[in-house]
C-alpha positions in Angstrom: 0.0 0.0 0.0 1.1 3.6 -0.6 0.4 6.8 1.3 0.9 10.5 0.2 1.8 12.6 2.7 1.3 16.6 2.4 4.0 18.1 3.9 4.7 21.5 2.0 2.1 24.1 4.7 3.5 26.9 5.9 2.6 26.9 9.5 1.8 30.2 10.2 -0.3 29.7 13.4 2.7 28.2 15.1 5.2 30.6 14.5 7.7 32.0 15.9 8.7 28.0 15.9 7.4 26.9 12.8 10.0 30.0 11.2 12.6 27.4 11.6 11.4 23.6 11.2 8.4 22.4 9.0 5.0 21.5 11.3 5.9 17.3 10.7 9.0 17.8 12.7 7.2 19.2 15.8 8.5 17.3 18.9 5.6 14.9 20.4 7.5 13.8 23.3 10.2 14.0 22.0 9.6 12.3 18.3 8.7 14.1 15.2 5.3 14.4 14.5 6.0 13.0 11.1 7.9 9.7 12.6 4.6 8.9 14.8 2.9 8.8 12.0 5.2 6.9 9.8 5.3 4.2 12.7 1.4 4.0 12.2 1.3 3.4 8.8 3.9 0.9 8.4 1.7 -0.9 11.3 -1.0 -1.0 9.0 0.8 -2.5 5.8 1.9 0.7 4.1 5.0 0.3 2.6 6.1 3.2 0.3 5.5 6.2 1.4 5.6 9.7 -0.6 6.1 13.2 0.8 4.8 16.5 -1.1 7.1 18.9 0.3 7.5 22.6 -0.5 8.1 25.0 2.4 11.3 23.3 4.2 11.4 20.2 2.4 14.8 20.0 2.4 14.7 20.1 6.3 12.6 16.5 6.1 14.8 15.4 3.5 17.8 15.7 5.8 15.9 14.3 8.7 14.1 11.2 6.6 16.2 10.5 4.1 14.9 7.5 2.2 13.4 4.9 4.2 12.2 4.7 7.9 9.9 1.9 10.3 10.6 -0.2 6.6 9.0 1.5 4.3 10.6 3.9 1.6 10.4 7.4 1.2 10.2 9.0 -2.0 9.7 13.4 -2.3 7.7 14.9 -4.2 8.3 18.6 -4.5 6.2 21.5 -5.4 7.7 24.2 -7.4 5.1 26.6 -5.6 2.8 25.9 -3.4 -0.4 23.7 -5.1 -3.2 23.5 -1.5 -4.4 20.4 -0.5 -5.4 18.5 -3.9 -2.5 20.0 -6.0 -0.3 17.7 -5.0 -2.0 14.6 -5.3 -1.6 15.4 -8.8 1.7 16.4 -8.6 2.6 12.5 -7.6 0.6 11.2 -10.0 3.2 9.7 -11.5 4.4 7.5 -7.7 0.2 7.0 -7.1 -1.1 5.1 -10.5 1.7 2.5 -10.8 0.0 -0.5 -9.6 -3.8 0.9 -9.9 -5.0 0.4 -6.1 -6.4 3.0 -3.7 -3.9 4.8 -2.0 -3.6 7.1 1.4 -3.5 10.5 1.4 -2.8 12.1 4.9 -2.5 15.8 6.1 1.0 16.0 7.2 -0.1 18.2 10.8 -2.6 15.9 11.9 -1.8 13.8 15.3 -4.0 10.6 15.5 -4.4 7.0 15.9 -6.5 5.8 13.2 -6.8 2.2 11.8 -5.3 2.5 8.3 -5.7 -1.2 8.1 -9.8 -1.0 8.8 -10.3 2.5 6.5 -9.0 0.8 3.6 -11.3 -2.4 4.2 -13.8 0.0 4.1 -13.5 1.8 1.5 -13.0 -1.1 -1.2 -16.1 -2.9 0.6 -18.2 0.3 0.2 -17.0 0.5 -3.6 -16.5 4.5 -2.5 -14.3 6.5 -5.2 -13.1 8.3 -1.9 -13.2 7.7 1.8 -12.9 10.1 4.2 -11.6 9.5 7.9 -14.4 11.1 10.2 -14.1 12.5 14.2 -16.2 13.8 15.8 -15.6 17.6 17.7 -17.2 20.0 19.8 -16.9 22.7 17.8 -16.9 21.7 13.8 -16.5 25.3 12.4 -12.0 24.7 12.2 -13.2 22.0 9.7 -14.4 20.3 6.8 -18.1 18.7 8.4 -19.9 16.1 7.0 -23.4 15.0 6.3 -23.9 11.1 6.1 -26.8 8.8 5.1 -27.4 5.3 6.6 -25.4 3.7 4.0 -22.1 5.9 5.5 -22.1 7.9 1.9 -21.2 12.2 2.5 -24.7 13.6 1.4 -23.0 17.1 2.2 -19.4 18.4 2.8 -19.2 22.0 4.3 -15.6 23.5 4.6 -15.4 25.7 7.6 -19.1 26.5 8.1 -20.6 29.1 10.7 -21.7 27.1 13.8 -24.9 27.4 13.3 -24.0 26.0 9.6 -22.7 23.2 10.5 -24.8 19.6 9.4 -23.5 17.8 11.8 -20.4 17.6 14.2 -18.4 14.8 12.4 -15.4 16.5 10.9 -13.1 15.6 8.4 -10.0 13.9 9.9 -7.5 14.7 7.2 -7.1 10.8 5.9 -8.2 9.6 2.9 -8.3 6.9 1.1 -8.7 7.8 -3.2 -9.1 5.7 -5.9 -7.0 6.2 -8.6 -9.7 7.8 -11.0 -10.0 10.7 -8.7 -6.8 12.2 -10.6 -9.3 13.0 -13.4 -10.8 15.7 -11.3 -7.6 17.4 -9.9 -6.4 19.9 -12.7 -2.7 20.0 -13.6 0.0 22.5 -12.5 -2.4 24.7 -10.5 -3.8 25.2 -6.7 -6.3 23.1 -5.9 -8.5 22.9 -3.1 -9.4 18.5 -2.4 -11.8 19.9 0.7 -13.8 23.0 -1.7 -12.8 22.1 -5.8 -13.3 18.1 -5.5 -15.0 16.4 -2.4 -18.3 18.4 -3.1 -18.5 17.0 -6.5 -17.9 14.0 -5.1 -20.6 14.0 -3.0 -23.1 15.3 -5.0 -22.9 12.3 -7.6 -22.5 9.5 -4.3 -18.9 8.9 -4.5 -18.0 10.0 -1.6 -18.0 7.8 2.1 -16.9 8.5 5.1 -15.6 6.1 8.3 -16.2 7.1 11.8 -13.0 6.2 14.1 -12.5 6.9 17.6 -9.3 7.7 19.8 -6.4 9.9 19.6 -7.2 12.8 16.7 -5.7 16.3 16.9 -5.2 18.4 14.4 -1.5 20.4 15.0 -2.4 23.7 13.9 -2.0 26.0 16.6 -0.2 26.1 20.0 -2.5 24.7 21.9 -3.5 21.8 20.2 0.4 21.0 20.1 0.4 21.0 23.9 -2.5 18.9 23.7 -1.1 16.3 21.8 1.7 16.6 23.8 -0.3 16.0 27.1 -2.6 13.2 25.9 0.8 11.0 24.8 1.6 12.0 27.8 -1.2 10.3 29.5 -0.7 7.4 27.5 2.9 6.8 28.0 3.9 7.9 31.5 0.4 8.7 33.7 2.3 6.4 36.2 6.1 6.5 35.8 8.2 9.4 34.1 9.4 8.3 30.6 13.4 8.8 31.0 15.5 8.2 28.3 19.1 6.7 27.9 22.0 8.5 29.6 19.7 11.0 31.6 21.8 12.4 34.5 19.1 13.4 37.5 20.5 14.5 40.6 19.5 13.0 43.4 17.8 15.4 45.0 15.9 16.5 42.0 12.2 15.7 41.1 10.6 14.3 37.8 6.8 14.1 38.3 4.5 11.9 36.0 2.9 12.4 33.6 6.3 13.7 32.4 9.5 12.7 29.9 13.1 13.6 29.6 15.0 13.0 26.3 18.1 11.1 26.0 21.3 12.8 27.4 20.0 15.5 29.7 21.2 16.6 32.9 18.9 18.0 36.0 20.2 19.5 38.4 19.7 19.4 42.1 16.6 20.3 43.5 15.5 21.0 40.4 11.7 19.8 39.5 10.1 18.7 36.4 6.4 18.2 35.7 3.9 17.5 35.9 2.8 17.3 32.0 6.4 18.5 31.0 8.3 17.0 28.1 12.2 18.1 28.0 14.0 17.3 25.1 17.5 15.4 24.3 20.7 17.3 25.6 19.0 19.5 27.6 20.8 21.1 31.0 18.5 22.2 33.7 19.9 23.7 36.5 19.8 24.3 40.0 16.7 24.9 42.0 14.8 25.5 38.6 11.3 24.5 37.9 9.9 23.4 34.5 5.9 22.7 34.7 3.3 21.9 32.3 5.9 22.8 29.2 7.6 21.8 26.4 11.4 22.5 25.8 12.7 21.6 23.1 16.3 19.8 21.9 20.1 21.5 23.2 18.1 24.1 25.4 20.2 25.6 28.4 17.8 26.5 31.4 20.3 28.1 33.9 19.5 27.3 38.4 16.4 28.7 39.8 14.2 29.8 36.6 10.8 29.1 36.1 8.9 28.2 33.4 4.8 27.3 33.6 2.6 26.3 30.6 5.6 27.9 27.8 7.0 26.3 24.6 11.0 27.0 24.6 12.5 26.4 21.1 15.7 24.7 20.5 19.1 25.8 21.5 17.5 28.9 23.7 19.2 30.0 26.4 17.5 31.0 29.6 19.6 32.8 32.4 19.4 32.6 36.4 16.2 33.6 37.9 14.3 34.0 34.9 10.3 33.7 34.7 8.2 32.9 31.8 4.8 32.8 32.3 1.5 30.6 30.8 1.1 31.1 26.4 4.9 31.9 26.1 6.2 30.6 23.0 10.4 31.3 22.4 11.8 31.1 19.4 15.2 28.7 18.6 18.3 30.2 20.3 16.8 32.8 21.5 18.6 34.0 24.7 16.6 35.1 27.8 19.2 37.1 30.6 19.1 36.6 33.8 16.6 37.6 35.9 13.9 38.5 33.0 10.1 37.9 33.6 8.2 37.5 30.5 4.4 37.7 31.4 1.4 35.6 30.0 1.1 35.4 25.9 5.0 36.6 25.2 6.3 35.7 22.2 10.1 35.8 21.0 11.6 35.1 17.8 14.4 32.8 16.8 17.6 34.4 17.5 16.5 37.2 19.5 18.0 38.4 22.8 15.9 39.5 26.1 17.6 42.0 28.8 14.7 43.3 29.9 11.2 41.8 31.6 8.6 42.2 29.4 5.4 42.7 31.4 2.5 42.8 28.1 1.3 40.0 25.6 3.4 40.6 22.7 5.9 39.6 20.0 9.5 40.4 20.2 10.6 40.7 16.0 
């Protein structure tokens, strides 16, 4: 089996991090996004996968070479970008060779879903698409769904108002095509999969969709990557602290669960981590400092007796003695926070950027 993974957005909602590493290579405790899902498919049977890469590529080319969990990895790029059906055409060429259905996944989405049974069910439903369906709160984020008894999308609705909305099954961003779709997706232009094909689709009963429970988030924003974050959490140390190899804890230092270390880190005395904190590989924390309810990422220096509650810190940041950052904080790779700096609630620093001076207002530091 073969999946297509789109790889090439932008990430705008999760900058200042996403200025410097694509949205697949986001950290969920502590392994790329993209490998989770990788791991997943090959689970299921998929072995060749394709990535439709633009923005960054050549970061996940670097990081993913050619094969990985035994399956191969082939790139597909985009000479600009093409949306969300543009580059199922694009890899037309890697889709059609043997003529079966194939995968195509959103690249940001976080999620446990069954390849292995979506793929049953689309080639017992005789569906020239399948769509993976969850169900959410609040549907307006999303493509939503109208089904009939027999599981075929009556309606598809991209984004609607809330009061819109036909239902609150959402589009999970995992499809399985046939083929034949390729006949609908122009050539060489920006196409829309979710406004300029499904609708078609649906109008002429083509189009099915799968309801699947579990683990489904959709990595767009910062809070939904802290969420993913958590719930992995939950599922991987709710009763003991995942450490990894060659972790140097000091013995009077605290790691509560749910919480994980990467490999190679040092903590400090007295130092605490968690709960619901995930510290990435070759990170030093130091003395007496306190990390809670956050996510720092790889090579990240946190100097003795800083705090840091509810705050994304990029990679290779530096943050001094004594230094407070406060709940919605996001900061930037290698940034470099002095000592003794407080940055309050919503603060936002860019990659490379130094900080002498507390910042007390929600804000962006360019």
């Amino acid at each position: 089996m073969k999946a297509l993974i789109l790889a090439g957005g932008f990430g705008t909602r999760l900058r200042p991090l996403s200025c410097t590493r694509p949205k697949l290579m986001f950290p969920v405790v502590n392994r790329e996004l993209l490998d989770w899902t990788l791991e997943n498919l090959s689970r299921s049977g998929v072995d060749h996968v394709i990535l439709a890469v633009n923005h960054m590529g050549e970061a996940l080319e670097r990081s993913f070479r050619y094969s990985r969990h035994g399956m191969e990895i082939v790139y597909s790029r985009e000479s600009r970008p093409l949306g969300t059906g543009g580059p199922i055409k694009n890899a037309e060429g890697f889709l059609i060779e043997d003529g079966e259905p194939f995968f195509v996944l959103n690249g940001d989405v976080f999620s446990d879903v069954d390849y292995g049974k979506l793929y049953k069910f689309h080639e017992d439903s005789g569906a020239t698409a399948t769509i993976a369906l969850y169900e959410v709160d609040d549907p307006s984020r999303f493509g939503v769904v109208e089904l009939n008894e027999k599981s075929q999308v009556v309606r598809f609705i991209e984004k609607p108002k809330p009061e819109e909305a036909p239902s609150k099954l959402v589009n999970a961003g995992v499809y399985v095509l046939n083929p034949s779709i390729l006949k609908n997706i122009p050539d060489g232009r920006k196409v829309s999969t979710e406004i300029d094909v499904f609708p078609g689709l649906a109008h002429e009963g083509s189009l099915y969709g799968d309801r699947f429970n579990g683990l489904w988030v959709d990595i767009g924003v910062p809070e939904d990557f802290f969420l993913a974050n958590r719930m992995m959490l939950d599922r991987l140390a709710a009763d003991k602290p995942l450490i990894e190899k060659n972790v140097d804890i000091h013995e009077t230092a605290m790691i509560i669960a749910p919480s994980a270390v990467g490999e190679a880190s040092k903590v400090a005395e007295d130092a605490v981590i968690g709960a619901y904190a995930v510290v990435g590989r070759d990170v030093e924390v130091g003395k007496g400092s306190r990390i809670d309810g956050s996510i720092v990422f790889q090579d990240t220096i946190v100097e003795g007796f800083a705090s840091i509650r509810g705050a994304i810190v990029g990679e290779g940041a530096i943050i001094g003695r004594w230094v407070k950052i406060e709940e919605g904080c996001i900061i930037g790779d290698h940034a470099i926070i002095h000592d003794n700096v407080t940055l309050t609630k919503n603060v936002e620093i860019c990659p490379f950027k130094e900080v002498s001076s507390s910042i007390l207002e929600p804000g962006k530091v360019m």
